[in-house]
N, C-alpha and C positions, 0 to 999 in steps of 0.2 A: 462211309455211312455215318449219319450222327448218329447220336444217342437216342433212345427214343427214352418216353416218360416211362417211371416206373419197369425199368432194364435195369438187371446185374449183368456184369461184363468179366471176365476169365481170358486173359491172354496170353500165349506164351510164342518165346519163341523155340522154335524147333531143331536142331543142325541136321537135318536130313533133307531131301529133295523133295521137293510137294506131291510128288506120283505117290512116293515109299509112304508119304505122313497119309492122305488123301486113301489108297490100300489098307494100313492098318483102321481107321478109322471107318471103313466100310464093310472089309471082308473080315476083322479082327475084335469086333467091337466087345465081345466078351473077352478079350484079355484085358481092355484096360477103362470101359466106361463106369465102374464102379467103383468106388474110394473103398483099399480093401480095408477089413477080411470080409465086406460084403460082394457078392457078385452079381452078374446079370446073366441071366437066360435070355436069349433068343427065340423068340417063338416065330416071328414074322417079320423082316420090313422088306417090304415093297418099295424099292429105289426109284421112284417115280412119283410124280404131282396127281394126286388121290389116293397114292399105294397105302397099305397097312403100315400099321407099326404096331407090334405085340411085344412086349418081353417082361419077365416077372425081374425083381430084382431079391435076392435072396442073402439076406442075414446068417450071420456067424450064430445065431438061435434059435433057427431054423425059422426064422421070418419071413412071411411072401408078403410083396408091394407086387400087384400085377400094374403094369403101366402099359395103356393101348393108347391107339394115337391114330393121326395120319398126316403122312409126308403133303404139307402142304406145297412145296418145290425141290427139286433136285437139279444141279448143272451140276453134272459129273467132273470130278476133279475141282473144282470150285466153294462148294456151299451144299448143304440140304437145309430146309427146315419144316418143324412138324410142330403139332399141338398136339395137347388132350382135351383140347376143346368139342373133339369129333370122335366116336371111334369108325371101324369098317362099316361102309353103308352110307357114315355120312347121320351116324347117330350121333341127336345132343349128349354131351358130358358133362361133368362136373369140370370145366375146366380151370387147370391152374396157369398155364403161362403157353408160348409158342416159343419154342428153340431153333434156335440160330446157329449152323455150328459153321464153319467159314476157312478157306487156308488161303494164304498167297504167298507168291516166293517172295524172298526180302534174302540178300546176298549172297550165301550158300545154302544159307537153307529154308524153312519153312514158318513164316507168321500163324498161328493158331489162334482162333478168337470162337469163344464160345459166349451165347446171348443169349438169358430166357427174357424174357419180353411179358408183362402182367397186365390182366385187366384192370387193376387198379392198387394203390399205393398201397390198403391194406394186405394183398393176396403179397405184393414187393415183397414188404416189411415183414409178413412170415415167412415166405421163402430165405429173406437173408435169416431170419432168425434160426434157422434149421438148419445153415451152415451151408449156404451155398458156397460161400468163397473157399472154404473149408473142403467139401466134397468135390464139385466141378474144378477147385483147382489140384486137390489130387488125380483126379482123372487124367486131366491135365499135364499133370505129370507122369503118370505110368504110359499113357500115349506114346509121350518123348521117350521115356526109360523102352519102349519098345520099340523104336526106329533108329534114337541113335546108335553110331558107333557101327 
């Protein structure tokens, strides 16, 4: 896939088999999608192309980010990707970007590529200034720290 305009990109690789990374990554997403000491709640996702996406993400401050969305595609074992461009219903947003989260196998184990995607350079340019590379690629990381070995 190229790059598209105004994309940050998060890649790692994985040493786990793409089933194990693809599982944690669906049924575990509260152990590792937030850079800790913050966490995420689960409220809703709809594993499917129009399903929900609900979850608050919860600060060491006791900070709530509620984040709703909707999966705009799913291939099982492959990719999802969602917005908050939408919420349920198909309600306009304030939207900041479309994510991309994506695995393929590469030797023993698992390529991991995570993608938010912006309407335009300025929405980019504050996302990286907020620490994407920083936060998506801790996630990133605790993913791996929860499949290898």
């Amino acid at each position: 896939m190229t790059q598209a305009a105004h994309e940050l990109t998060v890649t790692r690789y994985i040493a786990a088999p793409p089933a194990k990374v693809w599982h944690a990554m669906t049924e575990r997403m509260e152990e590792w999608w937030c850079p800790k000491p913050w966490r995420v709640r689960i409220i809703d996702v709809e594993w499917r192309a129009g399903g929900r996406s609900s979850m608050e993400m919860l600060g060491p401050n006791g900070e709530v980010m509620p984040n709703d969305g909707i999966v705009l595609e799913f291939v099982p074992g492959k990719r999802w990707v969602s917005t908050d461009a939408f919420t349920a219903g198909w309600v306009p947003a304030g939207p900041m970007m479309v994510g991309i989260w994506e695995i393929e196998p590469e030797g023993d184990g698992t390529r991991y590529t995570a993608r938010a995607r912006h309407w335009n350079a300025a929405d980019c340019a504050r996302h990286k200034e907020m620490g994407f590379e920083a936060g998506w690629g801790a996630a990133a990381d605790q993913l791996a720290s929860l499949v290898e070995g």
